[in-house]
N, C-alpha and C positions, 0 to 999 in steps of 0.2 A: 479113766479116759473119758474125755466128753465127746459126744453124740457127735456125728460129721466132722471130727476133727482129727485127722490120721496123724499129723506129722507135727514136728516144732514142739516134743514134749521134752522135759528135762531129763536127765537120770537121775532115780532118787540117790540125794546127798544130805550133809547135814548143815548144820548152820553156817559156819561160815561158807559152805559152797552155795548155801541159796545167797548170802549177800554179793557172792563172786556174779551167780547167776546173772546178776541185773545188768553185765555188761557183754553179755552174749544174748544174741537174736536167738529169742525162741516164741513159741505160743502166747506165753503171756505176760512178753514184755510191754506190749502194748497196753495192758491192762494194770501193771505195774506203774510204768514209767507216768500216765497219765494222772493218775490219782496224788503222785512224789510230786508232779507239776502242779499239781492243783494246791499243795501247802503253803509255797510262796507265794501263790498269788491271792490264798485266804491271808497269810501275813499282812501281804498289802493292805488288803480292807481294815484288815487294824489296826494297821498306820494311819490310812486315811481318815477313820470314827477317833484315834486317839487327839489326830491332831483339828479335828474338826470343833468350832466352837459351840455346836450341839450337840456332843457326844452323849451316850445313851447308857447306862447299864445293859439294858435287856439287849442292844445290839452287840454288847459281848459275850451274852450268853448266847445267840445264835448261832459269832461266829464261832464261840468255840466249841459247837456240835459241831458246826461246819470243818474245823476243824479234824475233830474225832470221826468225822466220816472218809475224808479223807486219805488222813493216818489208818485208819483199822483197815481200810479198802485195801490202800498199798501193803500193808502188812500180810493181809491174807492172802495176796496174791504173791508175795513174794516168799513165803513158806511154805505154799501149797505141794511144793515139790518133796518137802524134807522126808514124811515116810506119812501114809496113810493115818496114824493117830494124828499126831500132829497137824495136820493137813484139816481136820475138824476142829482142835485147838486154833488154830490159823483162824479161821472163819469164824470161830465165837468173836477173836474180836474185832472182825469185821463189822457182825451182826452186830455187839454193841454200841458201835461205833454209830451205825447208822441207827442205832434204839435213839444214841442221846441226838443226834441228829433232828430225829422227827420231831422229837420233845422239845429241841431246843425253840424252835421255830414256832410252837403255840405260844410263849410269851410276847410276839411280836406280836400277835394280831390283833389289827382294829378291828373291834367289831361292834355296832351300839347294839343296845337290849332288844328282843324283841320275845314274843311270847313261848318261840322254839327254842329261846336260848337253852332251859334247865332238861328237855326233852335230849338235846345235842350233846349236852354235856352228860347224861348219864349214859347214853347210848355209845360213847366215843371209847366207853371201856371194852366193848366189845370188838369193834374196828375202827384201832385206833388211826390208821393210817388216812382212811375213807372221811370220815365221818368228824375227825377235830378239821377237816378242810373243807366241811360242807358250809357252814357260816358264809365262809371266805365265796363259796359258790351261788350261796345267797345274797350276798353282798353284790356278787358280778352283776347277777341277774339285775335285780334294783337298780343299780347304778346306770345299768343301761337302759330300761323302761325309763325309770323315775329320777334322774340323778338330781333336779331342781329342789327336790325335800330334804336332801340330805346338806349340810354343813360344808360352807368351803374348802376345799383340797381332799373332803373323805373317800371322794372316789377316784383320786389321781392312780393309786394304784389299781384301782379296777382293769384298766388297761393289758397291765403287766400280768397279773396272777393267771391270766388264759395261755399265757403263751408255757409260762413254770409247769399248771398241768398237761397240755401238750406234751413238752419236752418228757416229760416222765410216764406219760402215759405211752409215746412212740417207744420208748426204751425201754420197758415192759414190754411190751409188744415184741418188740425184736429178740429179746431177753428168751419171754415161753416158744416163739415160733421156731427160732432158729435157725433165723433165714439172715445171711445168703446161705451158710454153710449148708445147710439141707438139700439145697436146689445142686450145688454145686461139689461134692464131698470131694475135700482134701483141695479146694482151690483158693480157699481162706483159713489155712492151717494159722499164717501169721500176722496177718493184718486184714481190718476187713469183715470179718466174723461179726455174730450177734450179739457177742460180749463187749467187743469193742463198741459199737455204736451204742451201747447200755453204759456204758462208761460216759462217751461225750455225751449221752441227755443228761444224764447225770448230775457233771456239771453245767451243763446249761441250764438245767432247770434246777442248780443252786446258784446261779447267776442272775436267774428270773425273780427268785424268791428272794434276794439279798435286795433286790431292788427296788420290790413293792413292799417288803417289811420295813425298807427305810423311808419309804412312802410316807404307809401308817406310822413311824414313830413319827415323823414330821410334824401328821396333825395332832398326835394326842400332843404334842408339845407346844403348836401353837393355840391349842382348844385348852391346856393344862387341865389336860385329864391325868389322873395319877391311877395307876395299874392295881385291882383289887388283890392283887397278890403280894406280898411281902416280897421285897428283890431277896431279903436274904434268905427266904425260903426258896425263890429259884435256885440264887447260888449254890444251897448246901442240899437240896435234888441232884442238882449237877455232879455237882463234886463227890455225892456218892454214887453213881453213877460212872463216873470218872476213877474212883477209886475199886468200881466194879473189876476194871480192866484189868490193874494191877492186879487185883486179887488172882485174877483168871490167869494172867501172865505165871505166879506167885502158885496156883496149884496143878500149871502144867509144865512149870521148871525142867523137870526131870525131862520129857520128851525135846527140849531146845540141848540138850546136855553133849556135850560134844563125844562123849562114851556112847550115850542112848541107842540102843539096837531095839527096832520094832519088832514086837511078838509076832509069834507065828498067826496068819489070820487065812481064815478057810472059808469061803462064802458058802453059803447054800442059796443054791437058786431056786425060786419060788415057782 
């Protein structure tokens, strides 16, 4: 059960009653349905990069974290119901989804040399999430004091990437506080809630970020700058990364099983 949310939960069933679920109103259709809307319209973006006469590799490796974030999103929320195991199977691949997600989106980035580059890079192993986006925060900065030193079009995106952290940083925010539900218990059971509004920053800030990465591929391409990274060392990162999921899918088989009965489980409270 989650925290200020009384009503709108499913009874647990098995697989095909969580796909039945998606077409009855409950808690977290909203959080389901939104993310399944989100794949066509990542499709679209890679129609429009396929059929664009600059299309990019690295902006298909983006979209297709963008992608996997999407997919693992709706996936976890729409198995969350099946039985308490599985329900943490569910959200692995979520979490991976949004692992290749994050990764996918450091190959876009412009960013020229500076003295903090090898400092940022070794530090990003520890927060990853923070700290591969600080460049991108130094960039902002400069752009806006000094934009005159830097190279035509490198700060177009400058613009855009304030508004990506925004969006994701309000959605976190709503995310830890909890708010409306908190103020209001059981008056956002189904639409509304903190989870929802974490959903649409979400996508919007993979809307913000789709559009300053295509930014930066712009200039590296009219700068013909070539990426010190091998593409096909991105691709085949990805793709095991990609083949993580399966794997996870592949050693939690058993709990999707249409026989599967969850063991007996007994909490102790702390």
């Amino acid at each position: 059960l989650k925290p200020y949310i009384y009503t709108g939960y499913r009874k647990q069933t098995d697989f095909l009653g969580s796909i039945r679920s998606l077409f009855h109103l409950h808690n977290e259709s909203f959080n389901c349905w939104s993310h399944i809307f989100g794949l066509p319209m990542i499709m679209l973006y890679v129609l429009e990069e396929y059929n664009s006469p600059s299309s990019n590799p690295i902006a298909y490796i983006y979209l297709f974290g963008c992608f996997c974030f999407a997919f693992g999103s709706s996936f976890g929320h729409t198995f969350c119901c099946y039985d308490r195991f599985t329900r943490h199977a569910s959200f692995t691949i979520d979490y991976i989804g949004l692992t290749i997600f994050t990764y996918s989106g450091l190959f876009g980035f412009s960013f020229l040399e500076t003295i903090m580059r090898s400092v940022i890079r070794v530090s990003s192993f520890a927060s990853p999430a923070f700290l591969m986006s600080s460049p991108i925060l130094y960039k902002i900065v400069q752009c806006f004091y000094e934009p005159s030193i830097y190279p035509q079009h490198y700060c177009d995106s400058s613009t855009i990437w304030p508004k990506q952290f925004i969006s994701c940083i309000t959605a976190c925010l709503f995310y830890i506080s909890r708010f409306p539900e908190c103020m209001y218990p059981g008056k956002f059971d189904y639409f509304g809630h903190s989870h929802n509004v974490f959903h649409i920053g979400a996508l919007l800030g993979l809307q913000y970020q789709k559009t300053a990465l295509f930014y930066d591929l712009k200039f590296v391409q009219l700068n013909k700058q070539t990426s010190s990274i091998p593409i096909e060392i991105a691709f085949v990162c990805l793709v095991f990364l990609f083949l993580s999921i399966l794997f996870t899918c592949f050693c939690f088989r058993h709990l999707f099983s249409l026989k599967h009965k969850a063991p007996a489980y007994k909490s102790n409270l702390l």
